[in-house]
TORVEX-419710 format. One record per residue: chain; x, y, z of N, C-alpha, C in turn; residue in one letter. Coordinates in pm, 1 decimal. Layout:
BEGIN
- ch:n.east:n.north:n.up:ca.east:ca.north:ca.up:c.east:c.north:c.up:aa
- A:X:Y:Z:X:Y:Z:X:Y:Z:A
...
This chain:
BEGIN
- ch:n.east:n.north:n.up:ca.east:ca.north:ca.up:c.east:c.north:c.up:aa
- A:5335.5:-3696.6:8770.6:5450.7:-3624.7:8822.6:5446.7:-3625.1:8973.6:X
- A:5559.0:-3532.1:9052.7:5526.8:-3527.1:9190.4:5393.5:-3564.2:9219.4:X
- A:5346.5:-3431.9:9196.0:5285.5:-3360.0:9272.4:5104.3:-3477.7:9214.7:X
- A:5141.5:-3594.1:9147.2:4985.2:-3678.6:9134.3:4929.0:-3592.4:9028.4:X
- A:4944.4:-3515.7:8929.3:4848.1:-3522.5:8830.3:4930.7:-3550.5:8709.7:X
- A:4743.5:-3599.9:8690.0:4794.4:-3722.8:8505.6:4876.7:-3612.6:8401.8:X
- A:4953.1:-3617.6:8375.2:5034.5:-3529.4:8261.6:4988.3:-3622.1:8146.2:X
- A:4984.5:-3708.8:8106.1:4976.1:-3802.0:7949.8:4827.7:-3957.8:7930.1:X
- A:4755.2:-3914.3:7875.6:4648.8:-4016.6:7837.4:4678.9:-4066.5:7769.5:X
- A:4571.5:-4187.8:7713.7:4556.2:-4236.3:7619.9:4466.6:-4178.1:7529.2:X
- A:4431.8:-4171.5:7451.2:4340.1:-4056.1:7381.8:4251.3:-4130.8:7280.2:X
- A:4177.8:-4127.1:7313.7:4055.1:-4192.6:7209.7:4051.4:-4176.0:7101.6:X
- A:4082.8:-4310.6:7020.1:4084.9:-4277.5:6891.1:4007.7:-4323.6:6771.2:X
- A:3805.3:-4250.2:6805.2:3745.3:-4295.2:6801.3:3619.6:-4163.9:6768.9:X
- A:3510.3:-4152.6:6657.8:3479.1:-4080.5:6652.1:3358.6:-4047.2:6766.9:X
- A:3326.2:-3898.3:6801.2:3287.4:-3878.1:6860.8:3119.6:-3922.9:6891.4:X
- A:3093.9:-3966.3:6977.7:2938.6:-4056.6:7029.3:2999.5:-4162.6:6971.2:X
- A:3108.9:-4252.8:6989.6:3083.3:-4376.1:6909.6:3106.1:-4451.5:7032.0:X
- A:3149.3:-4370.0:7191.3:3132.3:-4499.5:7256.6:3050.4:-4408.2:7371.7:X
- A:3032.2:-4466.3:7490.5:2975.5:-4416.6:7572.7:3057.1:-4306.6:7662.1:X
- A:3018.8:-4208.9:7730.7:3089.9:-4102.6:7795.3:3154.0:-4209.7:7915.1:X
- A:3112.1:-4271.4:7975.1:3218.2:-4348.1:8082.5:3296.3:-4423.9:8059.7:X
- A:3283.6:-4486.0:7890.5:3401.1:-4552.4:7872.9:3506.9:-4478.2:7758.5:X
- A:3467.5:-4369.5:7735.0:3567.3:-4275.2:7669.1:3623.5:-4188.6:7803.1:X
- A:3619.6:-4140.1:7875.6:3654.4:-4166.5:8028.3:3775.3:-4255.9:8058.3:X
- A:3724.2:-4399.9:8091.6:3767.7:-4487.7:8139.0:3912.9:-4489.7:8050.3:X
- A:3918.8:-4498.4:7918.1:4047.0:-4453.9:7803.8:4129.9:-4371.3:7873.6:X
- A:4084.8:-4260.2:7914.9:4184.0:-4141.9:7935.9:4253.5:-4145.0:8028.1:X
- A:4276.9:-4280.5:8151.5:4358.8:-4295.1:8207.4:4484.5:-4375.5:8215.4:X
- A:4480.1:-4425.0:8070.3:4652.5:-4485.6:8054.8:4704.3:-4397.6:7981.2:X
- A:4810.7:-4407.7:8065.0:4942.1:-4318.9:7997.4:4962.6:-4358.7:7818.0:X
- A:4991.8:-4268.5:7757.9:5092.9:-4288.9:7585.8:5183.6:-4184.2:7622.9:X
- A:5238.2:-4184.3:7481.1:5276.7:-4082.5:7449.7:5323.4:-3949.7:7424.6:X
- A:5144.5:-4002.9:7361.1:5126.8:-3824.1:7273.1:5125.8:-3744.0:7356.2:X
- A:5113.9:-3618.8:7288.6:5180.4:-3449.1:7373.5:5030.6:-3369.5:7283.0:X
- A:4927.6:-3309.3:7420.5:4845.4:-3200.5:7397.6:4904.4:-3067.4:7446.6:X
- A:4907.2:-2965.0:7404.1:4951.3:-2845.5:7446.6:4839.2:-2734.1:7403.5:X
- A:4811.0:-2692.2:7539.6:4713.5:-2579.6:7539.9:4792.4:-2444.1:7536.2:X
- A:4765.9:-2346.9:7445.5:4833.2:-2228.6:7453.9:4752.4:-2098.0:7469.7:X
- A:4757.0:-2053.1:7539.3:4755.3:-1918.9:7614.4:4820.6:-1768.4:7613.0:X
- A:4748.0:-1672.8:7630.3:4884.7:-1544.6:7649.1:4773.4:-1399.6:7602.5:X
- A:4860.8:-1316.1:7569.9:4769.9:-1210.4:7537.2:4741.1:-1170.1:7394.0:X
- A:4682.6:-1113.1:7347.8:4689.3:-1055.1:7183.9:4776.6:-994.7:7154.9:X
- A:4816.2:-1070.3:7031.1:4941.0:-1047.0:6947.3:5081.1:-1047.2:7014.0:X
- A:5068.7:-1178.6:7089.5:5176.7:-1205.4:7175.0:5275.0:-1342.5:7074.4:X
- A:5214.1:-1397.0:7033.4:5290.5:-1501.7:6937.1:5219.2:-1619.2:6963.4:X
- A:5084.0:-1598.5:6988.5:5064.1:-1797.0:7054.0:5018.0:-1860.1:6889.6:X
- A:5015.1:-1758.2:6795.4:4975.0:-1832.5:6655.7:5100.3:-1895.6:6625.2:X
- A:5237.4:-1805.8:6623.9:5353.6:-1863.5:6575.1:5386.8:-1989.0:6659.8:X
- A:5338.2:-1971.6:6786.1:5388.0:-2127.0:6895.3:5337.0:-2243.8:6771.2:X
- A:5182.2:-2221.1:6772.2:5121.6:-2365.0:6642.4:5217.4:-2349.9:6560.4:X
- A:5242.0:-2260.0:6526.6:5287.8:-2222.7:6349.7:5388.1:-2366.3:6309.7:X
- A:5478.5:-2294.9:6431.6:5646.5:-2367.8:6483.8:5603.6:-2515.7:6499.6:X
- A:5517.3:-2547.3:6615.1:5498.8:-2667.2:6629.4:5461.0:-2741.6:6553.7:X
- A:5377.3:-2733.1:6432.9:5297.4:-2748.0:6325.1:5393.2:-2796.2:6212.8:X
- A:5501.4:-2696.5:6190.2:5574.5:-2729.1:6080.4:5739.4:-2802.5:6092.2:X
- A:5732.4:-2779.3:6257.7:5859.7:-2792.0:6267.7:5880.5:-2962.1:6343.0:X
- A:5783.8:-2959.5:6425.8:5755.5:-3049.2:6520.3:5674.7:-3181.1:6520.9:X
- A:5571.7:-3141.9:6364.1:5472.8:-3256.1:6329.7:5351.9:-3256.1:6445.5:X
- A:5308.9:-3124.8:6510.1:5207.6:-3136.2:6570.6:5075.5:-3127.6:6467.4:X
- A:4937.6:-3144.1:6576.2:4810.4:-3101.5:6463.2:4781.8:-2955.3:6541.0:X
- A:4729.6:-2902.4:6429.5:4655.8:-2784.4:6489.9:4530.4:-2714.4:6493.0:X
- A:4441.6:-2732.9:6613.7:4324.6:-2739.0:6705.2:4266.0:-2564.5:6710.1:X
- A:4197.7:-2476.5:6671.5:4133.7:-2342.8:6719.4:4022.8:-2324.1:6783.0:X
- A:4029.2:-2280.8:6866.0:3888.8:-2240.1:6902.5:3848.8:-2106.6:6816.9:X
- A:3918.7:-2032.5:6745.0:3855.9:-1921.0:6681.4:3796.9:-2002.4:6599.6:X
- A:3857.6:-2122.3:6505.2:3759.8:-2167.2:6389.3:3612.7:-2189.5:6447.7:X
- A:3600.3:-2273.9:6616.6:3497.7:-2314.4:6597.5:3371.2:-2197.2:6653.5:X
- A:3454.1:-2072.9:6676.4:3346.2:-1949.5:6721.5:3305.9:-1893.2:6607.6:X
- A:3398.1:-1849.0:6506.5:3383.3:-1829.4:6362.6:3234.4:-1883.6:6295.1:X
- A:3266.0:-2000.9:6330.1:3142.3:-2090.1:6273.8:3040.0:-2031.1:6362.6:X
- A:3045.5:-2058.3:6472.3:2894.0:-1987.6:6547.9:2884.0:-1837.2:6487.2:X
- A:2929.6:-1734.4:6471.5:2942.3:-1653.7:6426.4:2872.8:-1625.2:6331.6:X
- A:2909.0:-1651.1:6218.9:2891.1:-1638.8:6084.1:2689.8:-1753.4:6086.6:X
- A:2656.6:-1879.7:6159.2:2620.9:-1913.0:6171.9:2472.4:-1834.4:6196.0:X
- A:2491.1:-1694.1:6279.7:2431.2:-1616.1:6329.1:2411.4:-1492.9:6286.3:X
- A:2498.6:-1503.5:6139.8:2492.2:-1394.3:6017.8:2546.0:-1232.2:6111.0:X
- A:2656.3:-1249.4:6174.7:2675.0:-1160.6:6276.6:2875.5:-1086.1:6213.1:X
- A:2919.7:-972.7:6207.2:3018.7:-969.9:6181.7:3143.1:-996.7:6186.4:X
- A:3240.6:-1074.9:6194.7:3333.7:-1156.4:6283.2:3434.2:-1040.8:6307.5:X
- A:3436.2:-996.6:6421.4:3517.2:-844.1:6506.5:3555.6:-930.8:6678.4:X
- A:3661.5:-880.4:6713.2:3685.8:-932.6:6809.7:3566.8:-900.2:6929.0:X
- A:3529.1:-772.0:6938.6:3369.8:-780.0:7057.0:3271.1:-909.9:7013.2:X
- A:3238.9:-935.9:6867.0:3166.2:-1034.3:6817.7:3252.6:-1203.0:6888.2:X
- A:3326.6:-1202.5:6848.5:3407.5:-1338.2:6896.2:3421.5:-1330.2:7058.5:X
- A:3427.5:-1246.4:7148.7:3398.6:-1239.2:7281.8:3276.8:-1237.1:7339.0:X
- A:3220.3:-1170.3:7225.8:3023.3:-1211.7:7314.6:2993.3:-1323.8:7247.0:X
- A:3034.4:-1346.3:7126.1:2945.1:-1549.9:7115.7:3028.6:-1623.5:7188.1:X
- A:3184.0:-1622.8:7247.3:3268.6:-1736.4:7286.2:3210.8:-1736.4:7440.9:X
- A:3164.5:-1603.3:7506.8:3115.9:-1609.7:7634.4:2961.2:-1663.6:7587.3:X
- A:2917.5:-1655.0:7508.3:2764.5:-1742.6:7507.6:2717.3:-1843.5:7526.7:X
- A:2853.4:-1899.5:7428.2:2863.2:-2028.8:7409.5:2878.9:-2100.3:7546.9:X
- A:2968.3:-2033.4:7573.0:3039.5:-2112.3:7692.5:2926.4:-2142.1:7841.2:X
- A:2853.9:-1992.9:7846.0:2735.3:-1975.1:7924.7:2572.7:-2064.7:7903.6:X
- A:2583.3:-2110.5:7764.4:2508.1:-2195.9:7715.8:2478.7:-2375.6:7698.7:X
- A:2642.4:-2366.8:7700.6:2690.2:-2512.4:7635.3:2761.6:-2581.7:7770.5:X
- A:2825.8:-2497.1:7828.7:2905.7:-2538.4:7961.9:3022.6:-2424.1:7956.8:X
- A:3075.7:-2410.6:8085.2:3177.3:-2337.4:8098.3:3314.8:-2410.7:8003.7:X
- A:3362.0:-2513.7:8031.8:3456.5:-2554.6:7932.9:3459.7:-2565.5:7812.5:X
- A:3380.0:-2552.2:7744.4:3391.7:-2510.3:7554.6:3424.5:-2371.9:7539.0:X
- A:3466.1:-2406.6:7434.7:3505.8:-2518.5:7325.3:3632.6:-2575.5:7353.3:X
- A:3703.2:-2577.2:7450.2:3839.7:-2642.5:7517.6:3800.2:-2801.6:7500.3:X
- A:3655.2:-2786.2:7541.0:3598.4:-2998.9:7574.3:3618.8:-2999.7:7422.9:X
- A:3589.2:-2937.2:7325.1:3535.2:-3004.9:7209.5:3655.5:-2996.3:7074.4:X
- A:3765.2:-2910.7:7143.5:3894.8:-2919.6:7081.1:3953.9:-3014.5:7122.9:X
- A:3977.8:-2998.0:7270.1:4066.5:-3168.9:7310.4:3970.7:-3309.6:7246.8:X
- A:3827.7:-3319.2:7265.5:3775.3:-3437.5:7140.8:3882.0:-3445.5:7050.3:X
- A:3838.3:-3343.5:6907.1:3885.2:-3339.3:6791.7:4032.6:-3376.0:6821.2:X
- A:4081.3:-3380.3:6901.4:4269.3:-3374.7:6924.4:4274.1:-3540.0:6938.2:X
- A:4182.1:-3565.2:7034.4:4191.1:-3708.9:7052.7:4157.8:-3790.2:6976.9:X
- A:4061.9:-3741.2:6881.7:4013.2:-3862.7:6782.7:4088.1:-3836.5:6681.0:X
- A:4150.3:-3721.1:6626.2:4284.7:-3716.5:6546.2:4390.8:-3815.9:6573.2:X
- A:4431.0:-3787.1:6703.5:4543.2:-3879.2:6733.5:4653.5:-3778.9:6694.1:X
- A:4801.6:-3840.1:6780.3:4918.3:-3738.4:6753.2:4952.9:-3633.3:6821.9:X
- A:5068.9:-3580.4:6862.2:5108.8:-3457.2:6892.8:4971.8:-3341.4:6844.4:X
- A:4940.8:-3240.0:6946.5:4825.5:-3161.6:6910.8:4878.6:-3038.9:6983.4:X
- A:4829.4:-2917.2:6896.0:4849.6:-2772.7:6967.9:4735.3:-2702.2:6988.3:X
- A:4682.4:-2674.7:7055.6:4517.8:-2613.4:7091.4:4508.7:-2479.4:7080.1:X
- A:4502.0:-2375.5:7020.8:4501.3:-2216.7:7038.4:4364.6:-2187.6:7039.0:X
- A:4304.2:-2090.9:7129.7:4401.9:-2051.8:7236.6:4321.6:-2071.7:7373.0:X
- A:4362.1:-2102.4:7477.4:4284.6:-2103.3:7624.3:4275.5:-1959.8:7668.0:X
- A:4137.1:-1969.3:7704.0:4082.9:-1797.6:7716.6:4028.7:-1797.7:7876.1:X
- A:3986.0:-1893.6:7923.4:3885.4:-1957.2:7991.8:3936.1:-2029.3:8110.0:X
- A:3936.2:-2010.9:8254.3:3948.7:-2118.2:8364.1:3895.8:-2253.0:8404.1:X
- A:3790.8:-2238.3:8326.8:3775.5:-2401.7:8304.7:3808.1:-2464.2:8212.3:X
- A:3805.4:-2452.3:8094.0:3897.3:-2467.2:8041.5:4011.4:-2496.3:8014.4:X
- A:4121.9:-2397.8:8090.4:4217.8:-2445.2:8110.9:4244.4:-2576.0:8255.6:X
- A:4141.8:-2567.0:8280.1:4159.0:-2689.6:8410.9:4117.1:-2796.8:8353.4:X
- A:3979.3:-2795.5:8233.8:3928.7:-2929.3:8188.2:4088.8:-2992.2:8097.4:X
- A:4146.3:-2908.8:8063.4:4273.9:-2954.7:7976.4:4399.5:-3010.9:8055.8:X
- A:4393.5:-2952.4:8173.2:4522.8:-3010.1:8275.8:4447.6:-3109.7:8323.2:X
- A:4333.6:-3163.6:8329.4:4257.7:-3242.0:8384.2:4286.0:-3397.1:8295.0:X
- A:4295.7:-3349.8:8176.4:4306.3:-3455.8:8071.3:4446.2:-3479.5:8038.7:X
- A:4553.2:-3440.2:8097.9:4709.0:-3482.2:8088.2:4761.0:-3358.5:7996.8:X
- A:4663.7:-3248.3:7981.9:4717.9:-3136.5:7864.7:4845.9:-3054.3:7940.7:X
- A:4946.3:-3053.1:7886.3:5004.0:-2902.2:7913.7:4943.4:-2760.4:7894.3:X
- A:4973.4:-2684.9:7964.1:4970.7:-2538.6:7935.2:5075.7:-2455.7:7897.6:X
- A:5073.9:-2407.6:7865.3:5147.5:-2320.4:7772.3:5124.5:-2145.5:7762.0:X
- A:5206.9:-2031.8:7800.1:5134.9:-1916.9:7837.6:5258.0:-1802.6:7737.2:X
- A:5242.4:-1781.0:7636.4:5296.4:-1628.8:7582.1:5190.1:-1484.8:7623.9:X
- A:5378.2:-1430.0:7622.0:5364.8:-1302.4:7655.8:5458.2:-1180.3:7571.9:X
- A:5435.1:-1047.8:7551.0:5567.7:-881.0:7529.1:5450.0:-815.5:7553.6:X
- A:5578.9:-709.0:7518.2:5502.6:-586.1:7598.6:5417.0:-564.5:7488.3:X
- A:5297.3:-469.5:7559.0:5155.2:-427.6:7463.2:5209.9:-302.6:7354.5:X
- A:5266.2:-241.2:7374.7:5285.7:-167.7:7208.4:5339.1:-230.3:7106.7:X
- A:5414.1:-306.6:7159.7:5517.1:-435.6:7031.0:5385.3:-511.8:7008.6:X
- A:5291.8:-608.7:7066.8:5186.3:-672.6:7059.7:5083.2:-611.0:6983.4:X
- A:5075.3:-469.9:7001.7:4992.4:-390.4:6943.2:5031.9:-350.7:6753.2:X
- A:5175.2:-342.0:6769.0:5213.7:-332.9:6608.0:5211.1:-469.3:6524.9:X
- A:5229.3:-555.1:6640.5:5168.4:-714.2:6581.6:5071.7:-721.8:6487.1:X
- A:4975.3:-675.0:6586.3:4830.5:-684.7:6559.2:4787.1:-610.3:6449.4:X
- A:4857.1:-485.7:6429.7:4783.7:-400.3:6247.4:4857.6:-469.1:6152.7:X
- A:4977.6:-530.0:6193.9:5051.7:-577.5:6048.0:4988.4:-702.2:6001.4:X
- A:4911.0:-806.7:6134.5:4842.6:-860.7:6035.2:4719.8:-897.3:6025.9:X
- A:4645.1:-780.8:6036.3:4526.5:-703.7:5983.0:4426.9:-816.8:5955.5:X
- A:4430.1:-923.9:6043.5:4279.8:-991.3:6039.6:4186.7:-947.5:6063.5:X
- A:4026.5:-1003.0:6029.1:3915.0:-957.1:6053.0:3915.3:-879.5:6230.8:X
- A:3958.7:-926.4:6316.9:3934.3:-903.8:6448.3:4041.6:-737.3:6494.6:X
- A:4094.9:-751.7:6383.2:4230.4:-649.2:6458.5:4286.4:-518.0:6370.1:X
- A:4119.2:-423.7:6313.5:4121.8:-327.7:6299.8:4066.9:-238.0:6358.2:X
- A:4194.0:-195.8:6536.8:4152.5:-99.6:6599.7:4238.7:12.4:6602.3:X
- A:4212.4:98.0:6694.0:4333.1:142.3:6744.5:4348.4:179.2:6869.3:X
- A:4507.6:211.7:6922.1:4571.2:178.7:7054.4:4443.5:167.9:7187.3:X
- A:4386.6:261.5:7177.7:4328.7:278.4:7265.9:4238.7:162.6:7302.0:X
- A:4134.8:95.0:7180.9:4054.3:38.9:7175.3:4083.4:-122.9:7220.1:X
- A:4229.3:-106.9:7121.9:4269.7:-280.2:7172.3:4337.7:-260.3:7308.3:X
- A:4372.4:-139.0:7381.3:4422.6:-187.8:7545.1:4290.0:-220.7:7615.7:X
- A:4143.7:-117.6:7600.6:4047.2:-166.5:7643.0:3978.8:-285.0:7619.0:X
- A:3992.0:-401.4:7508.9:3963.4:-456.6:7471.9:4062.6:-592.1:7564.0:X
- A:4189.9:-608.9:7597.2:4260.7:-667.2:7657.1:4184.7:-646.0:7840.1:X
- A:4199.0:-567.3:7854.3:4193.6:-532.7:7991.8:4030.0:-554.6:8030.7:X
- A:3969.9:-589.9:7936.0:3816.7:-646.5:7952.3:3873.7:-806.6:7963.4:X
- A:3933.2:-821.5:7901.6:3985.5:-995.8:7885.0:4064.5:-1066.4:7987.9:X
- A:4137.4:-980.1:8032.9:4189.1:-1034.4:8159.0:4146.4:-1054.1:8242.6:X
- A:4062.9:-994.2:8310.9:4017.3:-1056.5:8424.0:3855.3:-1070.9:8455.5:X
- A:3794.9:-1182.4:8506.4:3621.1:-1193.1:8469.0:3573.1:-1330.7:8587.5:X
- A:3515.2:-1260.1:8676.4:3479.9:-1353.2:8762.8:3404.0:-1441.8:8729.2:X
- A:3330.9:-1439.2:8618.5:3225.8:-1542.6:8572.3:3331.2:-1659.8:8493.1:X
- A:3258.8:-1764.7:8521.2:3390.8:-1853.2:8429.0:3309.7:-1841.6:8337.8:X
- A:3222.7:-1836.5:8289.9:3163.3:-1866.3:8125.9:3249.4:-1736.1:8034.5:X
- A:3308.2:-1655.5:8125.8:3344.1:-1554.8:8035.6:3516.3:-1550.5:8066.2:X
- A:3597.3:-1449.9:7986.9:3736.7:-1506.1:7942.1:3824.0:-1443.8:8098.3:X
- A:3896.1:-1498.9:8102.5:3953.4:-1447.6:8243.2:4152.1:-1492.3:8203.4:X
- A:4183.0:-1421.1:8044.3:4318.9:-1452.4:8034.8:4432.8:-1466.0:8135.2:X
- A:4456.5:-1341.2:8232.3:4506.3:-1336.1:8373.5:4509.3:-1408.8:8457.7:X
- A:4398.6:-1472.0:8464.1:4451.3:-1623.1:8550.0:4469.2:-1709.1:8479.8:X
- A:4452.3:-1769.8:8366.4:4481.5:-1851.1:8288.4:4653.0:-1881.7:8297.8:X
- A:4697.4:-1717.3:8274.5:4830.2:-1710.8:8255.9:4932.9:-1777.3:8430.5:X
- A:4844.4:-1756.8:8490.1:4899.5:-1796.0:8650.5:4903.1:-1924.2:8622.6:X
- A:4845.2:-2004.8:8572.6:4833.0:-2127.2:8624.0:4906.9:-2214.5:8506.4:X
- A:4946.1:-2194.3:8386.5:5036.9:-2245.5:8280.1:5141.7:-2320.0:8385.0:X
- A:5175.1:-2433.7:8261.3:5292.5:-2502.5:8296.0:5448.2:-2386.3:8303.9:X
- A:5434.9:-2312.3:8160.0:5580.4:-2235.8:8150.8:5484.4:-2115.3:8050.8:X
- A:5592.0:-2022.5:8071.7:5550.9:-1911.2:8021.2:5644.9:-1876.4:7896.6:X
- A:5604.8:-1811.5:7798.8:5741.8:-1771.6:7705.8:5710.7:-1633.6:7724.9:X
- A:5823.5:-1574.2:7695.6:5854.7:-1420.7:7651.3:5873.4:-1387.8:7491.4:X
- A:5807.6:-1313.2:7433.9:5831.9:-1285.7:7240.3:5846.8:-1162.8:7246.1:X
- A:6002.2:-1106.9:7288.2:6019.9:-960.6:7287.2:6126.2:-950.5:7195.0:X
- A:6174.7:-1064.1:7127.3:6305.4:-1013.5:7040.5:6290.1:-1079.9:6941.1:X
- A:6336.7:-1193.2:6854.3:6332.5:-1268.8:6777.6:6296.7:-1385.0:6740.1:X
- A:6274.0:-1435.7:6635.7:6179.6:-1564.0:6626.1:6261.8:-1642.9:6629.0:X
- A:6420.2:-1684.5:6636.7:6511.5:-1742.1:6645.2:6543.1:-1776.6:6765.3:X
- A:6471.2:-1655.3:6897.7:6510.7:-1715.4:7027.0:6360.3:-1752.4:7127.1:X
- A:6296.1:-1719.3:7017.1:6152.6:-1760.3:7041.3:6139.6:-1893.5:7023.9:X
- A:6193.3:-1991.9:6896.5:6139.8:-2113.2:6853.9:6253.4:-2160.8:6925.5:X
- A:6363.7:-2125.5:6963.6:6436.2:-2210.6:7118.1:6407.5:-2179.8:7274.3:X
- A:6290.8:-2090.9:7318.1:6216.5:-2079.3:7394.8:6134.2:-2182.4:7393.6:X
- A:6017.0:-2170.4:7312.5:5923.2:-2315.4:7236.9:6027.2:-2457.9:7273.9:X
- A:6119.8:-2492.0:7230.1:6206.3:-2597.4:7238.5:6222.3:-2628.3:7399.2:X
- A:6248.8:-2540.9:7427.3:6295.9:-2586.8:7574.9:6158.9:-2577.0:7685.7:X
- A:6038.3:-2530.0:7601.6:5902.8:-2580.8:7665.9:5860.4:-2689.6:7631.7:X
- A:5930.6:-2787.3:7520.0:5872.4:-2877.2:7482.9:5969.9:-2967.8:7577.5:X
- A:6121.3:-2961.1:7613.1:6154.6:-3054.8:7689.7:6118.3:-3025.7:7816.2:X
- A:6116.8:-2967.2:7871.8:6024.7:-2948.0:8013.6:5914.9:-3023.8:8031.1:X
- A:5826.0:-3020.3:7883.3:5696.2:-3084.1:7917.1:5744.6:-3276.6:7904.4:X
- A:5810.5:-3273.8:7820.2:5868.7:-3427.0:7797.7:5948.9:-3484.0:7946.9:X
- A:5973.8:-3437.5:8073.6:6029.8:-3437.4:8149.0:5909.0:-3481.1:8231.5:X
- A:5813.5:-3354.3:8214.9:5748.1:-3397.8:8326.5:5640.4:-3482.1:8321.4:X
- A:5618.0:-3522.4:8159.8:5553.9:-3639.2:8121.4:5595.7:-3801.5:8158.3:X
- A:5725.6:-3788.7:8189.9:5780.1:-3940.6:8152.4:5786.4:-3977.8:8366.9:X
């Protein structure tokens, strides 16, 4: 685009260690296609329904980093609660490198092949290792009591609190000078486009739409 960064790779389509790191590298600088989209935002803002939409509507694949903390998780015979998924995802990250599991979702995206939706970018490196690789960003947002009735109605393992607990629980998440740990708030600064999910899913999935031609714009 203008402004010199790669918006679109070529994406390796090749399982992982099967070639060398400089020439899986060397791949990622011709242009295709395909469309990665990193998504972002706050809890119980809609970034599941963004995949959902894209997923069913759009023929994307769809990429989690909760699956692959889950697994560390459970791995560690530990309870899967959102404090649990924030102290292994900062572990990990403090352990393995600041960009995971972002590095190891965009892999899986690339050796898939295809339109890909990544949920969710938590992380500043992260979200840079992904704009780094031609990814879009992508940033949902409403207000926290609507977000908050989100969140009991659908009563996953992570999201039996109450009010109080999940604003403290956000407001730990937003902002974190360490990159190994989640720093949502800037994440959200630096997105390609932002959506708003304060009214309906009808003007939500034409929100989504008109982030997808934006990104097709500034791909080509």
């Amino acid at each position: 685009d203008a402004g010199g960064r790669p918006r679109r790779h070529l994406l390796l389509h090749l399982p992982l260690g099967a070639a060398p790191h400089s020439a899986r590298e060397a791949f990622r600088q011709t242009p295709l296609e395909e469309m990665i989209i990193g998504v972002t935002g706050t809890n119980g803002s809609g970034k599941g329904e963004v995949a959902r939409y894209l997923v069913k509507e759009k023929g994307f694949t769809h990429f989690s980093s909760r699956e692959i903390i889950t697994e560390e998780i459970n791995r560690r015979g530990l309870p899967v609660n959102r404090d649990t998924m924030n102290e292994v995802a900062n572990d990990m990250r403090a352990t393995i490198g600041a960009t995971y599991p972002q590095e190891q979702l965009y892999e899986r995206a690339a050796t898939h092949g295809g339109d890909a939706v990544i949920e969710s970018v938590r992380e500043v490196p992260g979200a840079e290792y992904l704009r780094a690789h031609g990814a879009f960003l992508l940033g949902v947002d409403a207000e926290q009591q609507q977000r908050y009735e989100r969140v009991i109605k659908r009563a996953s393992s992570t999201d039996h609190v109450d009010f109080e607990t999940f604003a403290a629980q956000e407001l730990k998440e937003m902002e974190n000078p360490d990159p190994a740990k989640q720093n949502v708030g800037r994440v959200m600064q630096i997105v390609d486009v932002t959506l708003r999910n304060d009214t309906t899913f009808e003007a939500f999935h034409q929100e989504i739409d008109a982030a997808l031609e934006t990104f097709k714009r500034k791909g080509s």
